[in-house]
C-alpha positions as CSV (number, residue, x, y, z in Angstrom):
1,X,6.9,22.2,14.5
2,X,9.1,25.5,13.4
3,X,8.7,27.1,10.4
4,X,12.3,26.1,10.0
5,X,11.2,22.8,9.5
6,X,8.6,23.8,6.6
7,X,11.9,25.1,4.8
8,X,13.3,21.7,5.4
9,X,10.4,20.0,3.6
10,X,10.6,22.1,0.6
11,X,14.2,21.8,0.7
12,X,14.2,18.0,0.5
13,X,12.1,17.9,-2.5
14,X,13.9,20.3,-4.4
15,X,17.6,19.4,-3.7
16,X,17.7,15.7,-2.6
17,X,14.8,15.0,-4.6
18,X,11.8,12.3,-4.3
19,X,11.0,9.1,-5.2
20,X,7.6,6.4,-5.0
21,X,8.1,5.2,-0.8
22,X,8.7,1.7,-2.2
23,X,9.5,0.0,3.1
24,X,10.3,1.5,6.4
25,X,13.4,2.1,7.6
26,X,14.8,2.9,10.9
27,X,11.4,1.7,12.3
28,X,10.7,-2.0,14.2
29,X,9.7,-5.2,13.0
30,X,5.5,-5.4,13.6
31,X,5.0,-7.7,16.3
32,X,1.5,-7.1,17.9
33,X,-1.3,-9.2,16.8
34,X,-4.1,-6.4,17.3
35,X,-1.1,-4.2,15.4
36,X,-0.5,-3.3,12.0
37,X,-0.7,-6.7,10.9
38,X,-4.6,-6.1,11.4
39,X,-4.9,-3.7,8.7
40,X,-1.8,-3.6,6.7
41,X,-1.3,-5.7,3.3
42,X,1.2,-6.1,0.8
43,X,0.2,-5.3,-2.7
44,X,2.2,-7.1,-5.2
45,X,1.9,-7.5,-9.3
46,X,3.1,-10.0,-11.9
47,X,5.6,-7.4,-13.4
48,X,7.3,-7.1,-9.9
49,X,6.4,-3.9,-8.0
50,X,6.1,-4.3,-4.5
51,X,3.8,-2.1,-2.5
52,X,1.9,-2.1,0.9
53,X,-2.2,-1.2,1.3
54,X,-4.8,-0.3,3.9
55,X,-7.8,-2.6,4.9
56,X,-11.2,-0.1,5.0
57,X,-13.4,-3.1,4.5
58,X,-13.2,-6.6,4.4
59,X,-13.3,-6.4,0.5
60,X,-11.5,-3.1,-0.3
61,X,-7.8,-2.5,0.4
62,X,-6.9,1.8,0.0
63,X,-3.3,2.2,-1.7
64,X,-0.8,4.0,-4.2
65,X,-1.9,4.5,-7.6
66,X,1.5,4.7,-9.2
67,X,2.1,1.1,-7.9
68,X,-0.3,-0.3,-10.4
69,X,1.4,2.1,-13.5
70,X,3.4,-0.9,-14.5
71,X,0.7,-3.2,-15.2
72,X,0.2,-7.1,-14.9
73,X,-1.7,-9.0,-12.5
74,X,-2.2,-7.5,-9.0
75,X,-2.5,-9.8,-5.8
76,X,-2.3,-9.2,-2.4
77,X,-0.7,-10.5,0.5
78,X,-2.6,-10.2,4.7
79,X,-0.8,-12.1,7.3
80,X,-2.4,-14.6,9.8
81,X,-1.9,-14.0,13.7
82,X,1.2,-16.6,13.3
83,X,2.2,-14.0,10.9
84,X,2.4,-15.9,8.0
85,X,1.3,-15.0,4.6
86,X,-2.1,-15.6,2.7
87,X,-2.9,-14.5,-0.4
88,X,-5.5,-12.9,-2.1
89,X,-7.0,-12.4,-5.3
90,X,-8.1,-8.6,-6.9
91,X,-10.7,-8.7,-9.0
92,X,-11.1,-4.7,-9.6
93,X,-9.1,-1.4,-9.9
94,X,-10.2,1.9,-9.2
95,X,-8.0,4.6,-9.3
96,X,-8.5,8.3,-8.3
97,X,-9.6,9.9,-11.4
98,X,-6.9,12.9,-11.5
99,X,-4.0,10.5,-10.9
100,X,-1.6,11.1,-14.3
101,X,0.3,7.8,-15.3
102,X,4.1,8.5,-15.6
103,X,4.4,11.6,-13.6
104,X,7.1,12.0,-10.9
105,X,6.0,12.3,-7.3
106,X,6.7,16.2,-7.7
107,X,5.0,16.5,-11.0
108,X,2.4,14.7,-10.2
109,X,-1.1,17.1,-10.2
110,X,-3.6,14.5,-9.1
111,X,-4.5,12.1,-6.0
112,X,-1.9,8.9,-5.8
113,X,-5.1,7.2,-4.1
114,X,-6.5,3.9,-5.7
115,X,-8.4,0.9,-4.3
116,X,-8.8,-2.3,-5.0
117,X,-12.0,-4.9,-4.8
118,X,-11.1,-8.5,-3.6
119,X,-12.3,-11.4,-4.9
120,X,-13.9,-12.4,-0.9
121,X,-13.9,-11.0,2.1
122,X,-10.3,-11.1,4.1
123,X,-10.1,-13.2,6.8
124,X,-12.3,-12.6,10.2
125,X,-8.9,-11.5,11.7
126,X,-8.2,-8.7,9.4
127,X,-9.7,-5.4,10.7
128,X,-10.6,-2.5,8.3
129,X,-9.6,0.7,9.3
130,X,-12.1,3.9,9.2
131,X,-11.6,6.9,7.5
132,X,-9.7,9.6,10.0
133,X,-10.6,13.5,9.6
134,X,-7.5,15.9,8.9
135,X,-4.1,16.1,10.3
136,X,-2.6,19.2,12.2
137,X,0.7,19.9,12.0
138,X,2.8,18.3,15.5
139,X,0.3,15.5,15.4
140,X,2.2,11.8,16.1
141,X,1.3,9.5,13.3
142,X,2.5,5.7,13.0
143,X,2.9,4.2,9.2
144,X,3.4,0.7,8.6
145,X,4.6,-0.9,5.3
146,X,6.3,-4.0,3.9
147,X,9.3,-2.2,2.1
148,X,12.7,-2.1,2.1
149,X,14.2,-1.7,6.2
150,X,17.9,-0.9,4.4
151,X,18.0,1.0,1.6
152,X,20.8,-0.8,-0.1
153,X,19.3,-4.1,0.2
154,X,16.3,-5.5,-1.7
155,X,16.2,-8.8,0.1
156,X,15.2,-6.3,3.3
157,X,11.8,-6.0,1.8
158,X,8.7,-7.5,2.7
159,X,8.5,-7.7,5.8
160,X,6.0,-5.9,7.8
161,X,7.7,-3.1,9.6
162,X,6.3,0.1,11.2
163,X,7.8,3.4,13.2
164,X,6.2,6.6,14.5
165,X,6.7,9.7,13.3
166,X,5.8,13.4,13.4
167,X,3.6,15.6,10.8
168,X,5.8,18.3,9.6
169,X,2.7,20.3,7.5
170,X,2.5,20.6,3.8
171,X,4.5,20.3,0.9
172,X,2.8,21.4,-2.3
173,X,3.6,22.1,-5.9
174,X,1.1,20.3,-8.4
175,X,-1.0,18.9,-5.7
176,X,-1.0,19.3,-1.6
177,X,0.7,16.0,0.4
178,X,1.2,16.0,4.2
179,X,5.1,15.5,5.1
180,X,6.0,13.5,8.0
181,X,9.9,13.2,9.4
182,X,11.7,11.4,12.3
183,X,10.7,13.3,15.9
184,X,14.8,13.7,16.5
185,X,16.1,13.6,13.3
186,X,13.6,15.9,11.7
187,X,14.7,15.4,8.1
188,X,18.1,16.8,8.5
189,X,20.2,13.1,9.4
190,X,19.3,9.6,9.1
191,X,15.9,8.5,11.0
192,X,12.9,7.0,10.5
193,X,10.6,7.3,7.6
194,X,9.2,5.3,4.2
195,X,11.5,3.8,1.8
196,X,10.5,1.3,-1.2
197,X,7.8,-1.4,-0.7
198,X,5.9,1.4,1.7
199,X,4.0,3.0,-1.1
200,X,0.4,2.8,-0.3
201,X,1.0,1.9,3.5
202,X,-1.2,3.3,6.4
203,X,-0.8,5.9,7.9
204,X,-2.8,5.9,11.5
205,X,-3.3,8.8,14.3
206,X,-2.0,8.2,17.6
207,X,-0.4,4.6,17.7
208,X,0.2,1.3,16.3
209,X,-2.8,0.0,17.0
210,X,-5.1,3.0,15.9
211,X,-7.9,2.1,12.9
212,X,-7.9,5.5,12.1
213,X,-6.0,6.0,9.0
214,X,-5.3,9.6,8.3
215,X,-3.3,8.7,4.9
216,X,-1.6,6.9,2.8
217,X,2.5,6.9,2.0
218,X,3.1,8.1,-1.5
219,X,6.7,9.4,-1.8
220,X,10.2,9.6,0.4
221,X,13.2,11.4,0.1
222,X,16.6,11.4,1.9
223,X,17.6,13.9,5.1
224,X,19.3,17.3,4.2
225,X,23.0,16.5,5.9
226,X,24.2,12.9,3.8
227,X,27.3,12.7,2.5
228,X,25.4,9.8,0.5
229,X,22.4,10.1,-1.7
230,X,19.6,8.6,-0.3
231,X,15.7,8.4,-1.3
232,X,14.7,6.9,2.6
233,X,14.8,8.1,6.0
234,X,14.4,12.0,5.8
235,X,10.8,13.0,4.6
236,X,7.6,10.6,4.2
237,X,5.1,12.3,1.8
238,X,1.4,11.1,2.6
239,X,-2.2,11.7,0.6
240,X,-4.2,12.9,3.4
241,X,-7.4,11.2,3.7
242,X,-9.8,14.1,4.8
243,X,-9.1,15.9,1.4
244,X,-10.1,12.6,-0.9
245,X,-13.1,11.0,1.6
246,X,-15.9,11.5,-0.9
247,X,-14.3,9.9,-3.6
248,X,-13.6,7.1,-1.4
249,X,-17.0,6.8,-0.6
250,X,-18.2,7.3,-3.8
251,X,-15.8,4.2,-5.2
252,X,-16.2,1.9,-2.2
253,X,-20.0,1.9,-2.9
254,X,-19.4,1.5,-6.4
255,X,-16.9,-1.7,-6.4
256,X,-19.0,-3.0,-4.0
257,X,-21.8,-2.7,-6.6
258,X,-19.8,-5.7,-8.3
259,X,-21.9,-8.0,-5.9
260,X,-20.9,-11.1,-3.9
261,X,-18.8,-13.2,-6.1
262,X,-16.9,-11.2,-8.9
263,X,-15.2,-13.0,-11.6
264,X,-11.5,-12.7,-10.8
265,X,-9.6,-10.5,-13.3
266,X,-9.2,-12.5,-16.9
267,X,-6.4,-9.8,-18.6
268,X,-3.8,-8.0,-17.3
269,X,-4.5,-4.4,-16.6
270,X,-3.1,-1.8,-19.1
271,X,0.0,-0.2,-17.9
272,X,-1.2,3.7,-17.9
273,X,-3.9,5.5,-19.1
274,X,-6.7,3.6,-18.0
275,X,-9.7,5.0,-15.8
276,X,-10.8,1.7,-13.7
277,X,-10.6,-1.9,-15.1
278,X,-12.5,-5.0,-13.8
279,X,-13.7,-8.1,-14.9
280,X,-17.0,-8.6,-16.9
């Protein structure tokens, strides 16, 4: 990538402006068995947001922080080789420490990481992802999500949808994300990228059917030349996963801690403010 390009990025953020990835647009329906559908789940709470999540073990499912701020109950949702939906109960919340309830994606000074414990192991065919090292700037990435495939219409949603795209470098101001754009359109017109519903989706090295997740989608914005304002198809932001690997360690081991058969949640979580939640 150009340096050109890096202007692009910060450009984005400042002028068309950024918004929680909520589904992927100007990508392709998932259709492979051994694909994203192996690793890739929909996140989903009482209140109504709509997010996606990564499989790193049978139990645990990596995704977006700000897609729990809302509160309510919080299921999720893997999808059988036939593609059809199961879903699944969460009986714990973890998420990242620094993460500030109610903060914009640009605002935002901590880590929009958090994972969640399930109440059993996923299905034999769901298959956990491991934990990629960093991400150089060139590098072809594919994300997967279940959000929105037009931007305009909500009943596009959740459907499980991926595309490739193309790591641009960094974008900081309170905290460092990796920024990812169409290969062609490069941020500048119309292309692929996250859009709502993708929040918390995979992001994997190489191709679709790569376990090696490198991030996870936290905010979009629009391309640079629209007449119309958009929030999808011009830049992905994504949590990289080599910066935040010891704390997902460190809570893996810990919700694990929970044991074999967790009581399922018997409250609703809080809507902000809260450090972790589970049941006791």
């Amino acid at each position: 990538m150009t340096s050109r390009l890096h202007l692009l990025v910060l450009a984005a953020a400042l002028v068309v402006g950024t918004v929680p990835a909520l589904a992927v647009v100007g990508g392709s329906a998932s259709q492979d068995v051994r694909g994203a559908r192996a690793s890739t789940l929909r996140v989903e709470t009482s209140r109504g947001e709509l997010c996606s999540g990564a499989v790193i073990a049978p139990e645990l499912v990596l995704t977006a922080a700000h897609c729990l701020m809302g509160g309510g109950a919080v299921t999720v949702v893997s999808l059988d080789t036939r593609f059809r939906a199961r879903r699944h109960a969460v009986v714990a919340v973890l998420p990242h420490p620094t993460f500030v309830p109610g903060t914009t994606p640009r605002t935002q000074p901590g880590a929009d990481l958090a994972m969640l414990r399930l109440a059993a192991p996923l299905p034999a065919d769901i298959q956990p992802v491991t934990l990629g090292g960093s991400l150089w700037q060139g590098e072809n990435v594919t994300m997967a999500g279940f959000g929105l495939s037009v931007e305009t219409n909500k009943n596009t949603a959740r459907r499980l949808r991926e595309t490739r795209l193309v790591n641009a470098g960094n974008y900081t101001t309170q905290n460092t994300v990796k920024v990812a754009v169409d290969a062609e359109a490069r941020g500048e017109t119309p292309g692929a990228g996250a859009c709502r519903g993708d929040s918390g989706g995979p992001v994997l090295r190489g191709d679709v059917r790569s376990r090696d997740l490198v991030g996870i989608v936290s905010w979009s914005s629009g391309p640079l030349n629209t007449r119309e304002r958009r929030i999808c198809g011009g830049f992905t932001a994504i949590t990289p996963i080599s910066d935040h690997r010891g704390w997902i360690t460190e809570s893996a081991a810990r919700l694990l801690a929970l044991g074999p058969n967790p009581r399922p949640l018997d409250r609703p979580p809080p809507a902000a403010g809260y450090s972790w939640w589970f049941s006791r």
